[in-house]
PyMOL Python script that loads the backbone (N, CA, C, O; Angstrom):
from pymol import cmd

cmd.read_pdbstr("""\
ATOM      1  N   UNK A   1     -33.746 -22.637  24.804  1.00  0.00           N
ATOM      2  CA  UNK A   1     -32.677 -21.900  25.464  1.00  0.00           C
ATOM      3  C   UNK A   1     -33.282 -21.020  26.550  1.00  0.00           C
ATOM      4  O   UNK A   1     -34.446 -20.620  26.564  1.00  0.00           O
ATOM      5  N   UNK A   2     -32.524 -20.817  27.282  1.00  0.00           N
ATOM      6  CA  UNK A   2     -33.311 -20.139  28.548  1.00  0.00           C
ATOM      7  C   UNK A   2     -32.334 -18.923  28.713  1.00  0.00           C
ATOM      8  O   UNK A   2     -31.197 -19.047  28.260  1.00  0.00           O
ATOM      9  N   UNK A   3     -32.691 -17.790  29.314  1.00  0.00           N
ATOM     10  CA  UNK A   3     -32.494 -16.472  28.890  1.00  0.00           C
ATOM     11  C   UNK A   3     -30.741 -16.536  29.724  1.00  0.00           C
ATOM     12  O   UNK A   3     -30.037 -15.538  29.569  1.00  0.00           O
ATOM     13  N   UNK A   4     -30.361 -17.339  30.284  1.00  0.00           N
ATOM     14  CA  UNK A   4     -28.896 -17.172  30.854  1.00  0.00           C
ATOM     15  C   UNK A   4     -28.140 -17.848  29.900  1.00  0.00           C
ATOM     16  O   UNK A   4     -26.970 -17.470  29.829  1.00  0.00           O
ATOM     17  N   UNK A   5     -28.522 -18.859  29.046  1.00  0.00           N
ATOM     18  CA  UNK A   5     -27.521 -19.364  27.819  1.00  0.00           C
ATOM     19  C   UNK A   5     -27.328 -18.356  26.608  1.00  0.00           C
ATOM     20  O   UNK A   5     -26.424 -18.170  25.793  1.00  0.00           O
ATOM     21  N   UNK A   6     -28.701 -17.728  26.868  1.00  0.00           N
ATOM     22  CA  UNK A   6     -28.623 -16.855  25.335  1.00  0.00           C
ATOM     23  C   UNK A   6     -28.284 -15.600  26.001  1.00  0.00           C
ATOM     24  O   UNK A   6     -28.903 -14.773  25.332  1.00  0.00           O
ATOM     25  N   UNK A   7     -27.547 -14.845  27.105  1.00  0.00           N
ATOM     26  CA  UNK A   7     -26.826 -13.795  27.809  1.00  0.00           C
ATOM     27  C   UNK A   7     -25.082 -14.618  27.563  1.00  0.00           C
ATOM     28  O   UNK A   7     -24.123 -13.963  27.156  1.00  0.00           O
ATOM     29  N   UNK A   8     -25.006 -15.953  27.872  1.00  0.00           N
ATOM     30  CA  UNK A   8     -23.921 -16.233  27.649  1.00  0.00           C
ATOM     31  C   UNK A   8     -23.025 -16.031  25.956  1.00  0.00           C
ATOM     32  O   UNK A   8     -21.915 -15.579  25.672  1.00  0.00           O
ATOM     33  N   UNK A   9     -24.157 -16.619  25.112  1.00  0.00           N
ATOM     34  CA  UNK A   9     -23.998 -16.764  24.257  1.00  0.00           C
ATOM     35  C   UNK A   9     -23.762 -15.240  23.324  1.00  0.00           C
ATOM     36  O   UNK A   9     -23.129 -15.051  22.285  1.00  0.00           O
ATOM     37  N   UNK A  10     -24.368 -14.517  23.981  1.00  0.00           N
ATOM     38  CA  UNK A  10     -24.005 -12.928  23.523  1.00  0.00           C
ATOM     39  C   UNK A  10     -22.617 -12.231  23.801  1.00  0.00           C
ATOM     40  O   UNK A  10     -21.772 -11.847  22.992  1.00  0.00           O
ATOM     41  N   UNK A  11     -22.624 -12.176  25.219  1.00  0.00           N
ATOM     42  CA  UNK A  11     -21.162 -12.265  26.093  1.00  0.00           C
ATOM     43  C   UNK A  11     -19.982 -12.769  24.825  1.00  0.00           C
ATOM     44  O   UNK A  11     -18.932 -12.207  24.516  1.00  0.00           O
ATOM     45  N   UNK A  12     -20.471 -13.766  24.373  1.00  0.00           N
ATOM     46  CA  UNK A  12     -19.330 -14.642  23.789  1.00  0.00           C
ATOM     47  C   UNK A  12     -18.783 -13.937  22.447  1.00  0.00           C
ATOM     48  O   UNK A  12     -17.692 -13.452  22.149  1.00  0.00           O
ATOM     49  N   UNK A  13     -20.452 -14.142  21.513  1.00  0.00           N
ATOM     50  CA  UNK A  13     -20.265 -13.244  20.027  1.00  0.00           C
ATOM     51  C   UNK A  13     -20.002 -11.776  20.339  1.00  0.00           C
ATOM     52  O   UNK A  13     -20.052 -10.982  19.400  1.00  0.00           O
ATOM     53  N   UNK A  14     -19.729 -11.341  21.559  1.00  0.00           N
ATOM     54  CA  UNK A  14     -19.228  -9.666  21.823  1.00  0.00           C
ATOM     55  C   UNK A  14     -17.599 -10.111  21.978  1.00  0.00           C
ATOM     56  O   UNK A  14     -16.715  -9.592  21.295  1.00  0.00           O
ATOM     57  N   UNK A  15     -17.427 -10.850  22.693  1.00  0.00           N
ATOM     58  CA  UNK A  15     -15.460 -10.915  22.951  1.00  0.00           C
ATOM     59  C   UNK A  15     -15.026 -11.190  21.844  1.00  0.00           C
ATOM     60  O   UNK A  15     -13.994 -10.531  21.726  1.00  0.00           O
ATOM     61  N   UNK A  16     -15.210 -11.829  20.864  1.00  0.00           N
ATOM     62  CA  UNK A  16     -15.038 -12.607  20.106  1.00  0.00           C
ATOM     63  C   UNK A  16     -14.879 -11.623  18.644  1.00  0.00           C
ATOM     64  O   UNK A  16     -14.203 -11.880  17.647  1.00  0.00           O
ATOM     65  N   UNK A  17     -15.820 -10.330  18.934  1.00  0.00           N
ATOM     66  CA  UNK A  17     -16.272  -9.522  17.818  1.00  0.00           C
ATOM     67  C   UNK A  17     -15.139  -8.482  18.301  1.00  0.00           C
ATOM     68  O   UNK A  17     -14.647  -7.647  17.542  1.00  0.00           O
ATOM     69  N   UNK A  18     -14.784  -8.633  19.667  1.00  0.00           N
ATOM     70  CA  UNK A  18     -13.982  -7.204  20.079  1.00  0.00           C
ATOM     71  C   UNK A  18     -12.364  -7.802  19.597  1.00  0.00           C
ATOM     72  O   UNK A  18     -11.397  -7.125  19.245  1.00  0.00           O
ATOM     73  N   UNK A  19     -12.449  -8.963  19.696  1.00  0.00           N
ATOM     74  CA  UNK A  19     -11.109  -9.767  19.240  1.00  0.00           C
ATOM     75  C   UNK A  19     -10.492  -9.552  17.682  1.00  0.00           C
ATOM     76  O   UNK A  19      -9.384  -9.094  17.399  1.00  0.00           O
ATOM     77  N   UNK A  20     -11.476  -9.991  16.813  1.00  0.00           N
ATOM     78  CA  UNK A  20     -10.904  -9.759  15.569  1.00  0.00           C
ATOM     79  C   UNK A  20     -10.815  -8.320  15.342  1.00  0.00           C
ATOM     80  O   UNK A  20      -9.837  -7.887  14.733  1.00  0.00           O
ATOM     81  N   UNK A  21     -12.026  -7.265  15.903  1.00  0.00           N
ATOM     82  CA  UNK A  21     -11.790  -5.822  15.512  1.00  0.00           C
ATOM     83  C   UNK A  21     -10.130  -4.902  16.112  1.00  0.00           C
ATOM     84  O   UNK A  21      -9.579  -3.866  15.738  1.00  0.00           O
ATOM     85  N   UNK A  22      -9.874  -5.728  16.966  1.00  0.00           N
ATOM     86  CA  UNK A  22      -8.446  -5.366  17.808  1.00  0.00           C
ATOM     87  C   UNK A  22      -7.289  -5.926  16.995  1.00  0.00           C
ATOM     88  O   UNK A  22      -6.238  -5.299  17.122  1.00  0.00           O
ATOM     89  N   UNK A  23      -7.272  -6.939  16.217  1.00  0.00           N
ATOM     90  CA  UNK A  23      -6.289  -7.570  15.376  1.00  0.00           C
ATOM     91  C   UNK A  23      -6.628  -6.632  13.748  1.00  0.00           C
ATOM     92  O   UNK A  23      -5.781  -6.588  12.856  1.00  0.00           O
ATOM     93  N   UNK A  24      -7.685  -6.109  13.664  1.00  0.00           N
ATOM     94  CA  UNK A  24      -7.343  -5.548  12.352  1.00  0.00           C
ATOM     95  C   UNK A  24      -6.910  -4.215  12.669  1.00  0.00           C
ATOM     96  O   UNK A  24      -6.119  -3.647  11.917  1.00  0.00           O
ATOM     97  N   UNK A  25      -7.348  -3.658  13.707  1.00  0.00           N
ATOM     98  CA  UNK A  25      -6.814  -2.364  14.272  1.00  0.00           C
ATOM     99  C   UNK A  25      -5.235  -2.215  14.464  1.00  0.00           C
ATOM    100  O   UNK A  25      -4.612  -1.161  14.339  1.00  0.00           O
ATOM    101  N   UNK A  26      -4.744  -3.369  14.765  1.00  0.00           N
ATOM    102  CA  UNK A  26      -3.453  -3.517  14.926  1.00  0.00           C
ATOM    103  C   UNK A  26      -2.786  -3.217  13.383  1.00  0.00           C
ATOM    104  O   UNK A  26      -2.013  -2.342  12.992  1.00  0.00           O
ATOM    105  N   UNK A  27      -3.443  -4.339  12.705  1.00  0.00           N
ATOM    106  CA  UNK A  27      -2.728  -4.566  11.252  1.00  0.00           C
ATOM    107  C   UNK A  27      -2.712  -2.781  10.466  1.00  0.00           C
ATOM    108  O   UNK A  27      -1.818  -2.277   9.786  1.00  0.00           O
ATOM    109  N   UNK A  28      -3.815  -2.285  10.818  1.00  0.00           N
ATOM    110  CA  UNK A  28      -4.027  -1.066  10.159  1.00  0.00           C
ATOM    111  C   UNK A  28      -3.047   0.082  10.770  1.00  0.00           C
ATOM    112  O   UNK A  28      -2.860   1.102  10.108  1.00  0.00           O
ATOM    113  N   UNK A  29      -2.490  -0.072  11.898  1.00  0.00           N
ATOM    114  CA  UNK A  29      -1.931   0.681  12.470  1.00  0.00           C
ATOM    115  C   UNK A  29      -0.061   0.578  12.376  1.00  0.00           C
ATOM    116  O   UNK A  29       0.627   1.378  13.010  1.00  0.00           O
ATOM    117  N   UNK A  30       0.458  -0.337  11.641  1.00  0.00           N
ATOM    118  CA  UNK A  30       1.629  -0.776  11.482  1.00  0.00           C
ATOM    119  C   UNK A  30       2.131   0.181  10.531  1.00  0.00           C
ATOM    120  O   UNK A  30       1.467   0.681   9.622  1.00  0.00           O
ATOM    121  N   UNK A  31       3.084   0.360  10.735  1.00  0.00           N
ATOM    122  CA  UNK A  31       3.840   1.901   9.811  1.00  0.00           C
ATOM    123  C   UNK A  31       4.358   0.904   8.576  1.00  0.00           C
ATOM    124  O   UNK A  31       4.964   1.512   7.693  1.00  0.00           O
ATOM    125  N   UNK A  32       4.239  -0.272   8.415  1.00  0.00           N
ATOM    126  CA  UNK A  32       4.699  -0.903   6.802  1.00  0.00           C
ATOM    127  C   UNK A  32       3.657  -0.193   6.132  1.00  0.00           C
ATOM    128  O   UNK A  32       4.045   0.826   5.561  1.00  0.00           O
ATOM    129  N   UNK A  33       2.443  -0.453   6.046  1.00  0.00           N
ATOM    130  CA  UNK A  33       1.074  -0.615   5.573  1.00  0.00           C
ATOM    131  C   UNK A  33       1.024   1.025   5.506  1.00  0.00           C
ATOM    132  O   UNK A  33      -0.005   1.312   4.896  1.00  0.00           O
ATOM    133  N   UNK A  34       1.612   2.018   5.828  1.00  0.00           N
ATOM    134  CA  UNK A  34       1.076   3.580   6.043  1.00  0.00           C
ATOM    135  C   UNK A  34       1.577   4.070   4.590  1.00  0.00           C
ATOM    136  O   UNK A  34       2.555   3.935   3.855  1.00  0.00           O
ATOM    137  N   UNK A  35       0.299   4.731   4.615  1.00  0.00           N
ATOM    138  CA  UNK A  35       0.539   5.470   2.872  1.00  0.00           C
ATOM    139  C   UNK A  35       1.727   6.673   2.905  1.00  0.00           C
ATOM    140  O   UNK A  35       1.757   7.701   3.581  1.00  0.00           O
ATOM    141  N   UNK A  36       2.741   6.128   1.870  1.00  0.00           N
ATOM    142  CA  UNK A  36       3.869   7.447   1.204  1.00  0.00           C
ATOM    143  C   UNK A  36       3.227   8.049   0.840  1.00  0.00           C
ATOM    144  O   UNK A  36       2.024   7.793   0.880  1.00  0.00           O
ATOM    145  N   UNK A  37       3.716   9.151   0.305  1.00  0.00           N
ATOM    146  CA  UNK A  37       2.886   9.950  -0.698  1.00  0.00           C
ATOM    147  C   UNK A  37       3.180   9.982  -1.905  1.00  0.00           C
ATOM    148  O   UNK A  37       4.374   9.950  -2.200  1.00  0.00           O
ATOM    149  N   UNK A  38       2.219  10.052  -2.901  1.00  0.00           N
ATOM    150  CA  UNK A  38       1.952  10.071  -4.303  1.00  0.00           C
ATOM    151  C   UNK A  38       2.919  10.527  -5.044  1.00  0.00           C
ATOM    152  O   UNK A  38       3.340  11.664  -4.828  1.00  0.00           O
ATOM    153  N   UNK A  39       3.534   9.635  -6.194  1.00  0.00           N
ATOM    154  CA  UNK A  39       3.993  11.132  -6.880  1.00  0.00           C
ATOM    155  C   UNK A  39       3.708  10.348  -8.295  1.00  0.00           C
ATOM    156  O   UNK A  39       3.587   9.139  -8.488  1.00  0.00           O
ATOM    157  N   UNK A  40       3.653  11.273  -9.074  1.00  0.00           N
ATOM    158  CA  UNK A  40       3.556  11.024 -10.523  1.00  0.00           C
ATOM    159  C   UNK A  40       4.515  10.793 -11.385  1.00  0.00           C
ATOM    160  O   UNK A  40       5.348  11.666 -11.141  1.00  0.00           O
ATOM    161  N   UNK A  41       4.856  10.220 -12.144  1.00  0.00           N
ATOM    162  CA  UNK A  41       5.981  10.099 -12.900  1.00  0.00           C
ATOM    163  C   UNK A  41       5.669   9.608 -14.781  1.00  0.00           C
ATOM    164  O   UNK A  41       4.876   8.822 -15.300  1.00  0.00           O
ATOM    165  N   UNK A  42       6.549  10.368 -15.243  1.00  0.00           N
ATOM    166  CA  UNK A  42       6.328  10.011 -16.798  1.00  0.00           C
ATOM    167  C   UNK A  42       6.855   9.698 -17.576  1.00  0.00           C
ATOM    168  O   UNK A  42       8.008   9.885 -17.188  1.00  0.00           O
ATOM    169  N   UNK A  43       6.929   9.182 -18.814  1.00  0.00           N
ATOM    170  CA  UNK A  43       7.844   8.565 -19.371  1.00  0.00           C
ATOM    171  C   UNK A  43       7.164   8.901 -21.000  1.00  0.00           C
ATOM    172  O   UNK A  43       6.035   8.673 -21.436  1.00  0.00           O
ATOM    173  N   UNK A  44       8.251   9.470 -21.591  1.00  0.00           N
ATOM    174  CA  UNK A  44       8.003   9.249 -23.411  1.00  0.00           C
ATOM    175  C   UNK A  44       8.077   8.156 -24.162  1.00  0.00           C
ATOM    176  O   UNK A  44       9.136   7.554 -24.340  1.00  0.00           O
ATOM    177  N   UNK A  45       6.932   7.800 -24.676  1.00  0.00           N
ATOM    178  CA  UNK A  45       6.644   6.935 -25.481  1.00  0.00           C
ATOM    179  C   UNK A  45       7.365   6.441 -26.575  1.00  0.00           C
ATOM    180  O   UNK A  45       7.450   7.202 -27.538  1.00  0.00           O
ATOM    181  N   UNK A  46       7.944   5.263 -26.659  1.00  0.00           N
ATOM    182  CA  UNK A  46       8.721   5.526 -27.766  1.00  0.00           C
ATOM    183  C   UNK A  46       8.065   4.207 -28.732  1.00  0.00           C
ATOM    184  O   UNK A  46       7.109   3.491 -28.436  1.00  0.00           O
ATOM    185  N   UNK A  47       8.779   4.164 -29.770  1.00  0.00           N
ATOM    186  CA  UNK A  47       8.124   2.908 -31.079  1.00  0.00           C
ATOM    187  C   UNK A  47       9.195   2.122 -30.933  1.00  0.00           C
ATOM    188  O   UNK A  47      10.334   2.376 -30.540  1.00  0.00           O
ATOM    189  N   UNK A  48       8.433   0.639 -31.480  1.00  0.00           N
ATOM    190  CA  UNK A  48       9.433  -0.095 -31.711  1.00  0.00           C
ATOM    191  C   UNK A  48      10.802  -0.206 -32.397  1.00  0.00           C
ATOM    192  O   UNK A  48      11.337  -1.277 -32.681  1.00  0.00           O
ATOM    193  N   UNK A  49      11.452   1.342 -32.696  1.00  0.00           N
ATOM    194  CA  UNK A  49      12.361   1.491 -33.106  1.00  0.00           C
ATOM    195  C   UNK A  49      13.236   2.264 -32.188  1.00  0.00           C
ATOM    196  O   UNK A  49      14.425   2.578 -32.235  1.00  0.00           O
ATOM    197  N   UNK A  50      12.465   2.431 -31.504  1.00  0.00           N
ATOM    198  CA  UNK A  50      13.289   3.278 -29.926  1.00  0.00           C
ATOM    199  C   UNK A  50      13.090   5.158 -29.974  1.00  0.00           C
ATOM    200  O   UNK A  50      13.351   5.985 -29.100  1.00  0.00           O
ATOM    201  N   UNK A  51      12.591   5.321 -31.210  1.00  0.00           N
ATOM    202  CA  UNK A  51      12.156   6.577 -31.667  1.00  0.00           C
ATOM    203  C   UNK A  51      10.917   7.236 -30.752  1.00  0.00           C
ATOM    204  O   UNK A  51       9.828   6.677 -30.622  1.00  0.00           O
ATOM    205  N   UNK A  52      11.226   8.363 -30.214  1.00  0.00           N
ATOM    206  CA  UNK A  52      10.178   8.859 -29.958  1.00  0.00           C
ATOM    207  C   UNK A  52       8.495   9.392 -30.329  1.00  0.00           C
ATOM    208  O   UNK A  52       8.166  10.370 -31.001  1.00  0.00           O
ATOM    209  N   UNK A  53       7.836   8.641 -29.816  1.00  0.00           N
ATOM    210  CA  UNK A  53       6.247   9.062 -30.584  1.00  0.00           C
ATOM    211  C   UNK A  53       5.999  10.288 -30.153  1.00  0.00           C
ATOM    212  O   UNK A  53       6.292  10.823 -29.084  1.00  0.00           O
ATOM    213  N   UNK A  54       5.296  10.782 -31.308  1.00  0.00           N
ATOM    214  CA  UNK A  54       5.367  12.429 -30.956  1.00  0.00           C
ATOM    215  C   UNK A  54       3.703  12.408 -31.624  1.00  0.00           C
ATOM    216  O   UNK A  54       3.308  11.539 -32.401  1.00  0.00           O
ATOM    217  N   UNK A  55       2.906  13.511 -31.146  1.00  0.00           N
ATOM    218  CA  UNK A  55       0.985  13.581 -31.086  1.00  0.00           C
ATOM    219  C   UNK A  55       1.014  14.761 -32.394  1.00  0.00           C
ATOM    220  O   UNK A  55       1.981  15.243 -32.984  1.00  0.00           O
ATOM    221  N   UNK A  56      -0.237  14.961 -32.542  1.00  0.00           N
ATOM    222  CA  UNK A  56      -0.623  15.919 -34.092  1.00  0.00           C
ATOM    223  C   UNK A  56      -0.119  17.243 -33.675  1.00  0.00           C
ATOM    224  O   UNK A  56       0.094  18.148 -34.481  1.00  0.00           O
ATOM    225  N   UNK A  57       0.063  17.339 -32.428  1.00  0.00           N
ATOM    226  CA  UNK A  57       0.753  18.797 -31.736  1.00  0.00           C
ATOM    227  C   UNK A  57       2.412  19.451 -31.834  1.00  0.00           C
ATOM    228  O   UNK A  57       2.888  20.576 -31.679  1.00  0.00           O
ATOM    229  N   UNK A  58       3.102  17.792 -32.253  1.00  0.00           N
ATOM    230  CA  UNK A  58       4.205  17.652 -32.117  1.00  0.00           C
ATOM    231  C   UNK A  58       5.283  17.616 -31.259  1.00  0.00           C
ATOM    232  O   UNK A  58       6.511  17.645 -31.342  1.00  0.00           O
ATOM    233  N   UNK A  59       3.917  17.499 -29.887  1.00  0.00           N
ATOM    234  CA  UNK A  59       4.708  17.411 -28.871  1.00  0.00           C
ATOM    235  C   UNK A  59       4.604  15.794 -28.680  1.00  0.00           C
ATOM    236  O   UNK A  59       3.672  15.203 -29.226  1.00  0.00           O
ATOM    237  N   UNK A  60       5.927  14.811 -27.610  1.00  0.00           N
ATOM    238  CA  UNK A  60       6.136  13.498 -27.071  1.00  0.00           C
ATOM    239  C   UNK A  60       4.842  13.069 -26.467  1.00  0.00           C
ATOM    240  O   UNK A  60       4.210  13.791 -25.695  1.00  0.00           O
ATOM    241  N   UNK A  61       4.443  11.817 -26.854  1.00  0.00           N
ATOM    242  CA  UNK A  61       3.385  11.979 -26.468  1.00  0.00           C
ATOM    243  C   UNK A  61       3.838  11.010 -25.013  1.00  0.00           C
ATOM    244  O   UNK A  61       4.904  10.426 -25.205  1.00  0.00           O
ATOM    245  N   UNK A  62       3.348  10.799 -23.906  1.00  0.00           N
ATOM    246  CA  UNK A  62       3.878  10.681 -22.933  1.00  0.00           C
ATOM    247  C   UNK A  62       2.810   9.293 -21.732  1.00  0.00           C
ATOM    248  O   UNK A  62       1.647   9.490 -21.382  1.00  0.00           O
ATOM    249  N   UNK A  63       3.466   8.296 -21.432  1.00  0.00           N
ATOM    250  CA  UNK A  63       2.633   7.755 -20.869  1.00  0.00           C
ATOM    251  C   UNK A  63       2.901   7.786 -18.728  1.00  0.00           C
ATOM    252  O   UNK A  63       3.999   7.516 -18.241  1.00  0.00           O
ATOM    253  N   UNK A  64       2.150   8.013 -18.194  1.00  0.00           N
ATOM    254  CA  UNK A  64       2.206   8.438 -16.751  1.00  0.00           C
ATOM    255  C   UNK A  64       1.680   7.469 -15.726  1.00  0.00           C
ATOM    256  O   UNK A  64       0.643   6.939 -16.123  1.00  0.00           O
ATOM    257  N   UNK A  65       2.057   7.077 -14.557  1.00  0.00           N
ATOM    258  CA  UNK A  65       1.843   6.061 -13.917  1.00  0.00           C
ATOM    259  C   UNK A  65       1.841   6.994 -11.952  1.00  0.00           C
ATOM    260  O   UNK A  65       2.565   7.907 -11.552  1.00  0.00           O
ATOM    261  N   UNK A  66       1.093   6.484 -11.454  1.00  0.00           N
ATOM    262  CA  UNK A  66       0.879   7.176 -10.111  1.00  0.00           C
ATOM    263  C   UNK A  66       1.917   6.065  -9.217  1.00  0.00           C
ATOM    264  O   UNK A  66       1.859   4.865  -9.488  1.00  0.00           O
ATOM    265  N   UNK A  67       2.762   6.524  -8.250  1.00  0.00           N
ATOM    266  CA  UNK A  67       3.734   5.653  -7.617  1.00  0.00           C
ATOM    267  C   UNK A  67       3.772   6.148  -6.048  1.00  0.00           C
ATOM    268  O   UNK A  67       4.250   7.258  -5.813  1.00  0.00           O
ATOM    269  N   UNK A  68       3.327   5.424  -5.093  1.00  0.00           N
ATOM    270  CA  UNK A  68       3.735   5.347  -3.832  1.00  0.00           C
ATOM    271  C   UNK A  68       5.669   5.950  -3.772  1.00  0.00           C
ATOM    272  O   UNK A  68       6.493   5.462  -4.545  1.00  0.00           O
ATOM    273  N   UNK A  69       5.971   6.818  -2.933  1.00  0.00           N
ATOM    274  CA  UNK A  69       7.165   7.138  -2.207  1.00  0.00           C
ATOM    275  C   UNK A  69       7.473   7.045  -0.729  1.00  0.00           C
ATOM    276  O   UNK A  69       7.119   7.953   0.023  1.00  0.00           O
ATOM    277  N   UNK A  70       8.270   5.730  -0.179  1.00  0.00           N
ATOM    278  CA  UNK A  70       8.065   5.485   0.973  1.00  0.00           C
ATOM    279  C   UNK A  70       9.680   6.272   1.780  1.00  0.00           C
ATOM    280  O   UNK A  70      10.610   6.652   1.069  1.00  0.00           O
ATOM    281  N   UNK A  71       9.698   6.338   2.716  1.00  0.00           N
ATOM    282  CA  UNK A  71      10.832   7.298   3.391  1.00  0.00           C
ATOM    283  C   UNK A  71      11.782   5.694   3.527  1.00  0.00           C
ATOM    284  O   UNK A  71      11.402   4.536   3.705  1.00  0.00           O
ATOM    285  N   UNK A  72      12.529   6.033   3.428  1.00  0.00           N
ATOM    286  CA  UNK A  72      14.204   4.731   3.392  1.00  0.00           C
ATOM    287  C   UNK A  72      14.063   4.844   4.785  1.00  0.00           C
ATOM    288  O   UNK A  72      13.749   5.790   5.508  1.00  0.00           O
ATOM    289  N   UNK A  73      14.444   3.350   5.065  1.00  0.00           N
ATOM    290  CA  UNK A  73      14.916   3.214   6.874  1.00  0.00           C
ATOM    291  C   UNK A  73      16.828   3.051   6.492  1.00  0.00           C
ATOM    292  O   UNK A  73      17.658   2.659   5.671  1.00  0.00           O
ATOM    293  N   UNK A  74      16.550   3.915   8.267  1.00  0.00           N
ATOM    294  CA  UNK A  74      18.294   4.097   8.398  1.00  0.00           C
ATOM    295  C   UNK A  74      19.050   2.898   8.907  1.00  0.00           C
ATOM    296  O   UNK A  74      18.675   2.356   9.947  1.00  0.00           O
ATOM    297  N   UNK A  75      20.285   2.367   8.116  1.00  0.00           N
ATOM    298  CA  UNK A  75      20.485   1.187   8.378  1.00  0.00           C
ATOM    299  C   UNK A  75      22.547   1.274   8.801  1.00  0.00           C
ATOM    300  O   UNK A  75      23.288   2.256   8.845  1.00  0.00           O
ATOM    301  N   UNK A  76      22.762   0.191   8.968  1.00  0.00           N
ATOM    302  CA  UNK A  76      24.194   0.195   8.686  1.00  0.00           C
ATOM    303  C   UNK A  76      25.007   0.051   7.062  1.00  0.00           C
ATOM    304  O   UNK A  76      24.404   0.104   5.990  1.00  0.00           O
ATOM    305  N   UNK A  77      26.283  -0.112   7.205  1.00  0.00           N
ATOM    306  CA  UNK A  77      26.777   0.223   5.892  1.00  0.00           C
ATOM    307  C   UNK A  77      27.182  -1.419   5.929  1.00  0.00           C
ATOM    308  O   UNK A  77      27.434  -1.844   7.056  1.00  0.00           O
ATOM    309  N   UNK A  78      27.268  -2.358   4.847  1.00  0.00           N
ATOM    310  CA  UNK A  78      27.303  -3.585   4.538  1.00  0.00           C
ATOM    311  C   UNK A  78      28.381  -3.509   4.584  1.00  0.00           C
ATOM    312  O   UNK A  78      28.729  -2.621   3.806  1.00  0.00           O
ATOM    313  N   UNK A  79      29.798  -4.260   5.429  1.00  0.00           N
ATOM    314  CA  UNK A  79      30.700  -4.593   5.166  1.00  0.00           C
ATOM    315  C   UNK A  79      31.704  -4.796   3.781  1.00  0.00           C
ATOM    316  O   UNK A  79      31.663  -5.972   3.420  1.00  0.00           O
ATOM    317  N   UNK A  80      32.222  -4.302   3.277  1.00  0.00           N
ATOM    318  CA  UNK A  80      32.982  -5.339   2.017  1.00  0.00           C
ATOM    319  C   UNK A  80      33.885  -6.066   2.283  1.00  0.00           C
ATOM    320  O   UNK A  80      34.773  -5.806   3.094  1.00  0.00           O
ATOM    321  N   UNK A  81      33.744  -7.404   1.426  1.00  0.00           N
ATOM    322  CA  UNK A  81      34.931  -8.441   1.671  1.00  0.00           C
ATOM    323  C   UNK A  81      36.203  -8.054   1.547  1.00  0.00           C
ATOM    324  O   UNK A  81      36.304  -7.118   0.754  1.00  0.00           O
ATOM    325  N   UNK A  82      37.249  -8.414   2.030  1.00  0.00           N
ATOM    326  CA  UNK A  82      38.741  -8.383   1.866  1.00  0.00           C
ATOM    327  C   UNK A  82      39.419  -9.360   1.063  1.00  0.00           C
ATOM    328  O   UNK A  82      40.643  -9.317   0.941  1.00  0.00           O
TER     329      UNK A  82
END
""", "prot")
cmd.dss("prot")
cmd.show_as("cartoon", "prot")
cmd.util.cbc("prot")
cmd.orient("prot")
C-alpha cells in the first residue's frame, strides 16, 4: 500500500466512525428513550389465602418495586359511537 491508499483508507474508517456515532447520538437524544423519574411503590404481601403477611414486629410485611413515571402526551378526546 502506498501512503495515499492508506490516507484514503483512514479518511474512510473516520466518516464512517463519525456516521454511526451521529445515529446513536440521535437515538440517545429522542424524548421516548428520556428517563421519568423514579418512584417507588409498595404493596402488602399477602398468603395464599388473601390474608395479610405480617413480620415478628407485627407490622405487613411489604414487597417494593422501583417504577419509571413518564409525563402523558396531550391528545384528543376519542369520539363515541352513536
Amino acid at each position: 500500500m502506498n501512503k495515499e491508499n492508506k490516507m484514503r483508507l483512514l479518511k474512510e474508517i473516520f466518516w464512517v466512525m463519525c456516521v454511526v456515532a451521529s445515529m446513536s447520538f440521535l437515538s440517545w437524544n429522542n424524548p421516548a428513550y428520556a428517563g421519568g423519574e423514579e418512584k417507588k411503590v409498595c404493596e402488602d404481601k399477602k398468603d395464599s389465602k388473601g390474608a395479610v403477611v405480617k413480620g415478628k414486629d407485627g407490622k405487613p410485611v411489604q414487597t417494593c418495586k422501583t417504577i419509571k413515571v413518564h409525563k402523558k402526551l396531550e391528545g384528543h378526546e376519542v369520539p363515541t359511537k352513536k
